[in-house]
MITISE-132728 format. One record per residue (C-alpha): x, y, z; residue number from 1; residue in one letter. Coordinates in nm, 2 decimals, always signed. Layout:
N
<r <X,Y,Z>,NUM,a>
...
END
This chain:
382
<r <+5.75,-9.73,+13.71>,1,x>
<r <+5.58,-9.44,+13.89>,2,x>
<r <+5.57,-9.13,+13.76>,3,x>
<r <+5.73,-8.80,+13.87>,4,x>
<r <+5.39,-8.66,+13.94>,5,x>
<r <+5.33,-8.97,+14.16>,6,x>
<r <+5.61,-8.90,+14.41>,7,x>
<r <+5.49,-8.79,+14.77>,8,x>
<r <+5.64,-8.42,+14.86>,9,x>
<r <+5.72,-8.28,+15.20>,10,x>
<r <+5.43,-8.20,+15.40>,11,x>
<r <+5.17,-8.35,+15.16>,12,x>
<r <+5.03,-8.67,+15.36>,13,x>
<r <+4.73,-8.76,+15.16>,14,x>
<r <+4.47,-8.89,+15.45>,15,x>
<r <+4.36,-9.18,+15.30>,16,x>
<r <+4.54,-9.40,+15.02>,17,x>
<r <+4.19,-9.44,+14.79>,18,x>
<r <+4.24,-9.01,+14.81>,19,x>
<r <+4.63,-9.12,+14.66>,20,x>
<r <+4.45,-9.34,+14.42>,21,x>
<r <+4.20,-9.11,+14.26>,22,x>
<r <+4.40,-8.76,+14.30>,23,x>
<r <+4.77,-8.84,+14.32>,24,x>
<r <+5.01,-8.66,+14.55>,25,x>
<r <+5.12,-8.36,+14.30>,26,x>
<r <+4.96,-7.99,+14.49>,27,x>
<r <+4.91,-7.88,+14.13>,28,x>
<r <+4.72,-8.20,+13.99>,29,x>
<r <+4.48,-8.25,+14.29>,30,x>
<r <+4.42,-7.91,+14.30>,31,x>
<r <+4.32,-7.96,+13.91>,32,x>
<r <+4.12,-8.21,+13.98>,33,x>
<r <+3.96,-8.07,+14.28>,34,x>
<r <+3.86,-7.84,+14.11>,35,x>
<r <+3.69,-8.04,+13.84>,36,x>
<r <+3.53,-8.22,+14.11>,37,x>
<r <+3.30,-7.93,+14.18>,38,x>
<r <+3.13,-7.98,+13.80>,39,x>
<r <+3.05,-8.35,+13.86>,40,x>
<r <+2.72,-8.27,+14.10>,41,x>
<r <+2.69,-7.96,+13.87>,42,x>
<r <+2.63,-8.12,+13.57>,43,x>
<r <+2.50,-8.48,+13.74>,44,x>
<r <+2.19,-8.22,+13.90>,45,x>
<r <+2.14,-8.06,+13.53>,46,x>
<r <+2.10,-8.41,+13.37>,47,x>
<r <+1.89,-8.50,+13.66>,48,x>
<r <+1.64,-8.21,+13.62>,49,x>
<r <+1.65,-8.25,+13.25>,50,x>
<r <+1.54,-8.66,+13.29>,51,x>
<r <+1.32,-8.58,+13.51>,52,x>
<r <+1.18,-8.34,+13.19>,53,x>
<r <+1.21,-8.61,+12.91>,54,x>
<r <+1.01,-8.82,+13.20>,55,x>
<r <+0.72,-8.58,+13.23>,56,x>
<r <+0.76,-8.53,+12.79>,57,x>
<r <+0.88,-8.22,+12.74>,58,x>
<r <+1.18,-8.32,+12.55>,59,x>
<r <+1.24,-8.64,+12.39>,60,x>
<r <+1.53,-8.90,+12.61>,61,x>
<r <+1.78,-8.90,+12.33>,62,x>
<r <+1.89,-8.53,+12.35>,63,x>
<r <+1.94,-8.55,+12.72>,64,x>
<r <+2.15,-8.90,+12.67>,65,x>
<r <+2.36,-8.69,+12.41>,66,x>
<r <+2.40,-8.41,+12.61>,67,x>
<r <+2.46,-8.65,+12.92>,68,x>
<r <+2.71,-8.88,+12.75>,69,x>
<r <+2.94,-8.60,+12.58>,70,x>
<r <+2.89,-8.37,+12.88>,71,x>
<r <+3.07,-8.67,+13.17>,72,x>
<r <+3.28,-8.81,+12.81>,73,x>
<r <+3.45,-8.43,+12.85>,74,x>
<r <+3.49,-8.48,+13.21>,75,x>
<r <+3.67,-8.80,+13.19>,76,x>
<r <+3.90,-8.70,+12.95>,77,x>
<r <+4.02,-8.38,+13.16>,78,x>
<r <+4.02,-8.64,+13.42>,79,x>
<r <+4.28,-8.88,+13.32>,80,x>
<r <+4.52,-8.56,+13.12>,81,x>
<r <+4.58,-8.46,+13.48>,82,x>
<r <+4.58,-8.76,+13.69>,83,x>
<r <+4.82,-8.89,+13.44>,84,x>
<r <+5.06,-8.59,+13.46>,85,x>
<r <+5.02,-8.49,+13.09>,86,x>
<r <+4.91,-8.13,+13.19>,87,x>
<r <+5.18,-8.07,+13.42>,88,x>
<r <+5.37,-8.06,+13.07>,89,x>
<r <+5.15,-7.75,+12.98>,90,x>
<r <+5.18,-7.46,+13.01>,91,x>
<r <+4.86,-7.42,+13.19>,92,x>
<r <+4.86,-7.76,+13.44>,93,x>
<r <+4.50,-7.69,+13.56>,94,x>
<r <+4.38,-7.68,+13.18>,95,x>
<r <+4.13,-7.34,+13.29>,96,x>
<r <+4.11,-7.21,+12.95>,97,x>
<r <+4.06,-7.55,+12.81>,98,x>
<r <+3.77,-7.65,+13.08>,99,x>
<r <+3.61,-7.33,+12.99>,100,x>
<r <+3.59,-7.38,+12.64>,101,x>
<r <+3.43,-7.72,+12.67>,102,x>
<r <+3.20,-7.58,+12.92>,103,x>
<r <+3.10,-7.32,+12.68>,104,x>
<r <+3.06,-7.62,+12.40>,105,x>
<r <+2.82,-7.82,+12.62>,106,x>
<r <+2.58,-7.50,+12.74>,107,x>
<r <+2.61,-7.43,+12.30>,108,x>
<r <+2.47,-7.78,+12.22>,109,x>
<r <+2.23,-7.78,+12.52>,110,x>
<r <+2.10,-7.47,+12.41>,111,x>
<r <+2.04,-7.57,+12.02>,112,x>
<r <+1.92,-7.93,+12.16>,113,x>
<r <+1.72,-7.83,+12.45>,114,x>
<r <+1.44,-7.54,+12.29>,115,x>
<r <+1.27,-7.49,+12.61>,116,x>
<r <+1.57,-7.43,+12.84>,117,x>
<r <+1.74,-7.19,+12.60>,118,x>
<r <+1.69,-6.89,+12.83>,119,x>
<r <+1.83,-7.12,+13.11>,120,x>
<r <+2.14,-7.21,+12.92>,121,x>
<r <+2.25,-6.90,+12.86>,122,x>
<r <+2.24,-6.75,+13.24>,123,x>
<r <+2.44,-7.12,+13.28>,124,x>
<r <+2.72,-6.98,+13.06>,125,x>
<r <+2.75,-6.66,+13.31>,126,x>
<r <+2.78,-6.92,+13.58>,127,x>
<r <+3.09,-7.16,+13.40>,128,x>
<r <+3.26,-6.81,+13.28>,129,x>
<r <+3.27,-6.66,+13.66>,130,x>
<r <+3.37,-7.01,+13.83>,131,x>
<r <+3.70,-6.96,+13.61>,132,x>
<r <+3.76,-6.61,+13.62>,133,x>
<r <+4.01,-6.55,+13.84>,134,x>
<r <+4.17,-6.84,+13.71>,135,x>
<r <+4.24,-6.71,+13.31>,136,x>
<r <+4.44,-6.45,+13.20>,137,x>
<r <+4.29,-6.14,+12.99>,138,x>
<r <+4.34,-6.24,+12.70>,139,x>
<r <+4.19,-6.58,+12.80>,140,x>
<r <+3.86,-6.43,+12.89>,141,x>
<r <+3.86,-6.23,+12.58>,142,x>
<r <+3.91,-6.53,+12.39>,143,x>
<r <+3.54,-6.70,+12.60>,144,x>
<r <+3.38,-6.40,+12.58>,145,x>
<r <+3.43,-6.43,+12.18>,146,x>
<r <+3.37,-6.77,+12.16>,147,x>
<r <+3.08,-6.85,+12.36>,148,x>
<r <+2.80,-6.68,+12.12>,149,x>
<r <+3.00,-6.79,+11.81>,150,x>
<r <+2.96,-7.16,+11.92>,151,x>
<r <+2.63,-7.12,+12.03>,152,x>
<r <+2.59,-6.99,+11.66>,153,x>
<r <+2.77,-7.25,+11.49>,154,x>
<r <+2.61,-7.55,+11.75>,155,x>
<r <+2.25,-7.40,+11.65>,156,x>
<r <+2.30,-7.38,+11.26>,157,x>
<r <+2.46,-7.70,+11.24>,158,x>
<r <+2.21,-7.87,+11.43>,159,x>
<r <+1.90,-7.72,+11.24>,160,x>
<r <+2.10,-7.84,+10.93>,161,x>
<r <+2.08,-8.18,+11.03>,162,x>
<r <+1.74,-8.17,+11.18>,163,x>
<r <+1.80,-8.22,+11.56>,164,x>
<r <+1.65,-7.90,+11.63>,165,x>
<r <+1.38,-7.63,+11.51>,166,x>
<r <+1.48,-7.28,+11.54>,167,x>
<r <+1.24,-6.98,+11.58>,168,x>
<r <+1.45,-6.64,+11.41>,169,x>
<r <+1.28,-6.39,+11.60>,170,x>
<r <+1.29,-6.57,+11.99>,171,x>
<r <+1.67,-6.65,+11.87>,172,x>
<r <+1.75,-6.32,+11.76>,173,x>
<r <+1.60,-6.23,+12.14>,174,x>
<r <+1.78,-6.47,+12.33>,175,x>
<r <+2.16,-6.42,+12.14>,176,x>
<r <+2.10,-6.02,+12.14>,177,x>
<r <+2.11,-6.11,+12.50>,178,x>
<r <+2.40,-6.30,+12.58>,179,x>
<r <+2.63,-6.04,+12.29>,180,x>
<r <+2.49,-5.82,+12.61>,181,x>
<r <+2.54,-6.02,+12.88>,182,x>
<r <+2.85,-6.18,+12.79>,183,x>
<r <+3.06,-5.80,+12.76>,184,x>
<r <+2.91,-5.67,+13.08>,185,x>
<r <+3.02,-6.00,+13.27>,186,x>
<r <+3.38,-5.93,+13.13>,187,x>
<r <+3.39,-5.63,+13.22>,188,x>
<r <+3.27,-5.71,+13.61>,189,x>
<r <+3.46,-6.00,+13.63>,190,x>
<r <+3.75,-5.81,+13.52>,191,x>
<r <+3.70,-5.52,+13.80>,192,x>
<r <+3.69,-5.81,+14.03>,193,x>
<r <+4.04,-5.94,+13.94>,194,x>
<r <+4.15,-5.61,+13.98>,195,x>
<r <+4.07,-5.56,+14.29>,196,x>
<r <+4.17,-5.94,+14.43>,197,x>
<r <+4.51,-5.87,+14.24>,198,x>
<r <+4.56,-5.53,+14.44>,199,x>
<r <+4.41,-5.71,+14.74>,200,x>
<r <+4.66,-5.99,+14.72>,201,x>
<r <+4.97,-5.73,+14.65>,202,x>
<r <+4.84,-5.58,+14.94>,203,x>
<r <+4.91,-5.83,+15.16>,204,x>
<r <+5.22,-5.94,+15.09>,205,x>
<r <+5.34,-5.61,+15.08>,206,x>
<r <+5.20,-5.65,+15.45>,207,x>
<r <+5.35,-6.00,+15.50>,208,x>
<r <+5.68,-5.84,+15.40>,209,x>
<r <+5.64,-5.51,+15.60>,210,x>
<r <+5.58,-5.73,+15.89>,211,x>
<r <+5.87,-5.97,+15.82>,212,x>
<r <+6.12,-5.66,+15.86>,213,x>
<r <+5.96,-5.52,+16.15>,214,x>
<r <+5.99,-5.88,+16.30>,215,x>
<r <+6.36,-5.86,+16.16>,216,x>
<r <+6.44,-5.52,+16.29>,217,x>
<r <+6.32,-5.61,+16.65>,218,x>
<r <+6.57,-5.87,+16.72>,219,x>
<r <+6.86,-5.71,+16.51>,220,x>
<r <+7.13,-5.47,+16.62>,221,x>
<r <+7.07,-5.13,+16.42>,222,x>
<r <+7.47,-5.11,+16.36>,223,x>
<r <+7.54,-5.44,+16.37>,224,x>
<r <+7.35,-5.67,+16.22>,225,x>
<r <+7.34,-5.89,+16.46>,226,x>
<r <+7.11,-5.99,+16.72>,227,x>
<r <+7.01,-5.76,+16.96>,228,x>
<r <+7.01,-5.82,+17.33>,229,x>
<r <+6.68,-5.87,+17.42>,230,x>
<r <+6.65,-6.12,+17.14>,231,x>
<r <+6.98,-6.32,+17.29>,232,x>
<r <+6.83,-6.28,+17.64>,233,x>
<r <+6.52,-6.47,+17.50>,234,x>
<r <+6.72,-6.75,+17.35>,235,x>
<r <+6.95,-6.76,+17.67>,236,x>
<r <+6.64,-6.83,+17.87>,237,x>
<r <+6.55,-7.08,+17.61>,238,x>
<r <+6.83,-7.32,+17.59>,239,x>
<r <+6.85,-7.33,+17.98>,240,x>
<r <+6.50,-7.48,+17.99>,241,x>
<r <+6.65,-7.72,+17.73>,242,x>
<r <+6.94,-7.80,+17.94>,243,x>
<r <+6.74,-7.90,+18.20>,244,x>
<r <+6.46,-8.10,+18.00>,245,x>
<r <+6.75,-8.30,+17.79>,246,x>
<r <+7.07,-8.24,+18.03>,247,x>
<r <+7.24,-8.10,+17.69>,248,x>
<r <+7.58,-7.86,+17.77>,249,x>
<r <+7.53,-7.49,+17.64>,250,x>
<r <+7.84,-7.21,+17.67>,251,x>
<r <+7.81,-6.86,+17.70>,252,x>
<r <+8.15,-6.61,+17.60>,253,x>
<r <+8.15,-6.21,+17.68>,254,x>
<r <+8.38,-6.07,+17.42>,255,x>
<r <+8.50,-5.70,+17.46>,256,x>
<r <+8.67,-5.53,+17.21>,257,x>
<r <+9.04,-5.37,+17.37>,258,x>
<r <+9.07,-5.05,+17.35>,259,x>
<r <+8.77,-4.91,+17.22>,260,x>
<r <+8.76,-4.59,+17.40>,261,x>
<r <+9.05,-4.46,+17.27>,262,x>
<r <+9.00,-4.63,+16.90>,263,x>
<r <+8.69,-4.33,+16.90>,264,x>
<r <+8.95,-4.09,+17.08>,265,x>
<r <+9.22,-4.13,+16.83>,266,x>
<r <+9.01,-4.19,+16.48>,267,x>
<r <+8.68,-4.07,+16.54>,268,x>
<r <+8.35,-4.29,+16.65>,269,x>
<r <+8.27,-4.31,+16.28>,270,x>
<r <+8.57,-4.51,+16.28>,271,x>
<r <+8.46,-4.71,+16.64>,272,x>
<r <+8.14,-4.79,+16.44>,273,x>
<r <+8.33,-4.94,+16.15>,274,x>
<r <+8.53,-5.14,+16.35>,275,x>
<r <+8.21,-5.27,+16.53>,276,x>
<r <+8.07,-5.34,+16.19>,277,x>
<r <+8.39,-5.50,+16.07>,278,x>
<r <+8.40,-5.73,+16.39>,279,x>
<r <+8.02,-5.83,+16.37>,280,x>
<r <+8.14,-5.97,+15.97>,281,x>
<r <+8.46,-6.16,+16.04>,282,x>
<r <+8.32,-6.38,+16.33>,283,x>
<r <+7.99,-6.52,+16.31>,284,x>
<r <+8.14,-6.69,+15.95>,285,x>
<r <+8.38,-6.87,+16.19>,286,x>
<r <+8.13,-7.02,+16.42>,287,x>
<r <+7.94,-7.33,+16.42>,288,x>
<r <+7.59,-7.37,+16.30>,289,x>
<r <+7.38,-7.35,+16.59>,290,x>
<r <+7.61,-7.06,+16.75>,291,x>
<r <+7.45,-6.71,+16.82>,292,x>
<r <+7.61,-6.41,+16.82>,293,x>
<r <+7.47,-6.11,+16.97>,294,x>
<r <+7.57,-5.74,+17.06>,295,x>
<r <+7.54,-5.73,+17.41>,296,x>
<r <+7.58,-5.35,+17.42>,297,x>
<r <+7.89,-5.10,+17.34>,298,x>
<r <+8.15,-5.29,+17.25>,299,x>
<r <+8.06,-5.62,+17.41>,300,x>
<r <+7.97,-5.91,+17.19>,301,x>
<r <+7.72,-6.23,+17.32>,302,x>
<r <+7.85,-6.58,+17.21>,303,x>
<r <+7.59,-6.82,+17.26>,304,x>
<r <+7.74,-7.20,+17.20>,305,x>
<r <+7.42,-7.49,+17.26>,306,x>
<r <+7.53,-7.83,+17.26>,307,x>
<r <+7.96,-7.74,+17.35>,308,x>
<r <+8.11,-7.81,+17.66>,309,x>
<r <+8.37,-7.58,+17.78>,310,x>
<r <+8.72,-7.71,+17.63>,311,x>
<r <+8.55,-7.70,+17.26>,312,x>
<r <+8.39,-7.40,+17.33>,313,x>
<r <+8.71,-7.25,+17.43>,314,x>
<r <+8.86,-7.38,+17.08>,315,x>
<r <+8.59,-7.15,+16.92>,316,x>
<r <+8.73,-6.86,+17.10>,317,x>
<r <+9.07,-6.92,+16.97>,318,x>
<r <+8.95,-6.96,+16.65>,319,x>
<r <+8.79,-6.59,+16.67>,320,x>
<r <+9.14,-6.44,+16.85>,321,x>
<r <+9.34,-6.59,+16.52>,322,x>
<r <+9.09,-6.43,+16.23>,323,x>
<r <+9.11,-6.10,+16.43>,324,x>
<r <+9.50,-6.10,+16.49>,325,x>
<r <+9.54,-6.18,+16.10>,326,x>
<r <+9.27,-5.94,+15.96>,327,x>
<r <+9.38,-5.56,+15.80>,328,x>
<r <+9.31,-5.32,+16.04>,329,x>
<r <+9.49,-5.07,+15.89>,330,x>
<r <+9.27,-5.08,+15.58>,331,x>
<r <+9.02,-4.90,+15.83>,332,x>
<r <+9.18,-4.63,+15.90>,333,x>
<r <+9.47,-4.47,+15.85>,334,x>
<r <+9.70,-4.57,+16.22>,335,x>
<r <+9.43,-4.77,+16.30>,336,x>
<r <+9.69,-5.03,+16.51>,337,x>
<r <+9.55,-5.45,+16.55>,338,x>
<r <+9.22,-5.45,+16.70>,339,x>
<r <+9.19,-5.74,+16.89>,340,x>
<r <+8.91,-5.88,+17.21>,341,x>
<r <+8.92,-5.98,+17.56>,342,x>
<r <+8.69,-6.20,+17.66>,343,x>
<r <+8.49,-6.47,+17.95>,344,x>
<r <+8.36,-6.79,+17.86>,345,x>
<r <+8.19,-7.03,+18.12>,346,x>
<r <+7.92,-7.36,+18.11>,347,x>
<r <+7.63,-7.28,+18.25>,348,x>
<r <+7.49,-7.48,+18.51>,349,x>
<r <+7.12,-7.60,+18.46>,350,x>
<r <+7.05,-7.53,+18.86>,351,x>
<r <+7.17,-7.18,+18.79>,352,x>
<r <+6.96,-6.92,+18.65>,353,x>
<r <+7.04,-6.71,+18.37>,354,x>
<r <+7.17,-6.44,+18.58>,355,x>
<r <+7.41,-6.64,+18.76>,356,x>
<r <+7.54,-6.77,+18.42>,357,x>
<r <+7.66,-6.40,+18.29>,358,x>
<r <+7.79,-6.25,+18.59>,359,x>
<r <+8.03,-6.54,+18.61>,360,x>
<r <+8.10,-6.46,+18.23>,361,x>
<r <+8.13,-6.11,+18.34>,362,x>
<r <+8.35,-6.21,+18.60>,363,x>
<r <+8.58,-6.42,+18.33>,364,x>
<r <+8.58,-6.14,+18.10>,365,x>
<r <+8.77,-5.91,+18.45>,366,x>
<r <+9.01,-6.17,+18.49>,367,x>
<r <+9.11,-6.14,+18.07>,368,x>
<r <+9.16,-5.74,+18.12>,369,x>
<r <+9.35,-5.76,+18.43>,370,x>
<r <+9.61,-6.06,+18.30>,371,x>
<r <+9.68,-5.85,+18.02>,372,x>
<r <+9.37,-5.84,+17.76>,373,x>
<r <+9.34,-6.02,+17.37>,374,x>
<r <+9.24,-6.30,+17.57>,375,x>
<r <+8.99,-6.56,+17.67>,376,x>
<r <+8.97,-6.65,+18.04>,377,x>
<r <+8.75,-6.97,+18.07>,378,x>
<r <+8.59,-7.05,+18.38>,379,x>
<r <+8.49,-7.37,+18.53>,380,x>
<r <+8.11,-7.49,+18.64>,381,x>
<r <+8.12,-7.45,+18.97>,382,x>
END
């Protein structure tokens, strides 16, 4: 049986299915393992340089098949912990700290094995702590920057114990007064670094998000909520290209609230916008999905309807006249009477431009005031 981890996720199309194979489909395990990709040529080039040394005799073959073998060993192990889903368990998937840490063994047993490339080792332990930096947490590169010279230490002592390699006090006391220097200053650069990348990246989502509610406040009513003219006039102009490209029915409705002037005459406009408010919460609720209410200006309300021929969308309409005759006005305002809406509802016709469209909504909307208002006067396509 597959494992979770195995399980393709939206938008993640693997290009080939040997990429499936050797990385899986999980974002967080083939980023792991991309990332451990990039020390396969690293250490593959370091073994190669070293061969070629044992080949010219400046160190014997069996320390560089040692270092080789526990050096790609490591690798293999990481390797199947994440391809197998294990460290998705963890609390750390990518296993940073843990990659470090055996990076920082194999430079500390290179460096007691290998006496000429000592020096070289050590400015290799800079490299394997910066290319995970950003990747631990403080305490994490604490915890390196401790252990790296202690296992260099311990990997040296232990060695010269069992006679794998000769030690020279005075060049050691050199080279490990070096990295107790080196090491600290690294920390504290690297940690500068994350500093500034984790103001960087609060920068720009503070951006991201200042830019999402300028975005927002351009299409929305101030008052309202609701979409604003211009933004309606966009998707007007819109669905009629639609229409035309899949011959797909779209409605448009004008709704006026009755009465308005004298609702701000009699109760004040703080009250008008109240009411406005009020309306632009009890309908869109009752609407279907793809509907779109706007304010069209004033007191006049946009009802976008794609996909809804006339009779359904005249259903809708109804629908709106019902929830406004049965909501508590009165709760408003003190003598605030029912508030209730004329309006115009037509089909638009794809040979018709937009224009055309709203002044026959326009003229539908008339018609409702002049039978008598709280009504919707539907007009057919022409």
């Amino acid at each position: 049986m597959a494992s979770s981890h195995d399980l393709p996720l939206p938008g993640d199309e693997p290009a080939a299915t040997g990429l499936v194979w050797l990385l899986g489909t999980h974002p967080l395990t083939r980023q792991a393992l991309a990332r451990l990709a990039w020390l396969v040529p690293a250490y593959a080039f370091s073994c190669a340089v070293l061969g070629m040394a044992s080949w010219m005799g400046l160190m014997p073959a069996w320390k560089i098949i040692l270092l080789a073998t526990g050096s790609f060993s490591g690798l293999a192990v990481f390797y199947v912990l994440m391809r197998s889903g294990w460290s998705l368990r963890r609390q750390e998937p990518t296993l940073a700290f843990a990659r470090v840490l055996f990076s920082i063994g194999c430079v500390a047993l290179a460096y007691a094995l290998l006496e000429p490339a000592r020096g070289l080792a050590l400015q290799y332990l800079c490299i394997i702590l910066v290319f995970d930096m950003n990747r631990l947490t403080t305490r994490q590169v604490r915890m390196a920057a401790i252990a790296a010279p202690l296992l260099i230490v311990a990997t040296l002592l232990l060695t010269w114990r069992l006679g794998l390699a000769t030690v020279d006090v005075d060049t050691e006391v050199v080279n490990l007064g070096m990295a107790a220097v080196m090491v600290p200053v690294l920390l504290i650069v690297s940690g500068t670094a994350r500093r500034v990348r984790r103001q960087m990246l609060e920068t720009r989502a503070e951006l991201a998000q200042a830019l999402e509610r300028t975005q927002a406040l351009a299409i929305r009513d101030g008052l309202t909520s609701l979409y604003n003219r211009r933004h309606l006039q966009q998707r007007l102009g819109e669905e009629l290209l639609r229409q035309r490209r899949n011959h797909r029915p779209f409605c448009v409705g004008l709704l006026d609230i009755d009465h308005f002037k004298q609702i701000n005459d009699r109760h004040g406009h703080a009250t008008g916008d109240t009411v406005l408010r009020e309306v632009a919460r009890l309908l869109p609720p009752l609407l279907p999905p793809t509907a779109v209410l706007a304010r069209w200006g004033g007191e006049e309300f946009l009802l976008l309807l794609p996909d809804t021929t006339l009779a359904p969308a005249h259903g809708v309409l109804q629908r709106l006249h019902q929830a406004m005759a049965q909501s508590d006005w009165h709760a408003l305002a003190n003598g605030l009477q029912a508030v209730t809406f004329s309006a115009g509802l037509c089909q638009s016709v794809p040979t018709d431009e937009i224009h055309r469209t709203l002044e026959r909504v326009d003229q539908a909307l008339y018609e409702a005031k002049a039978t008598g208002r709280d009504r919707t006067v539907a007009k057919e396509p022409a």
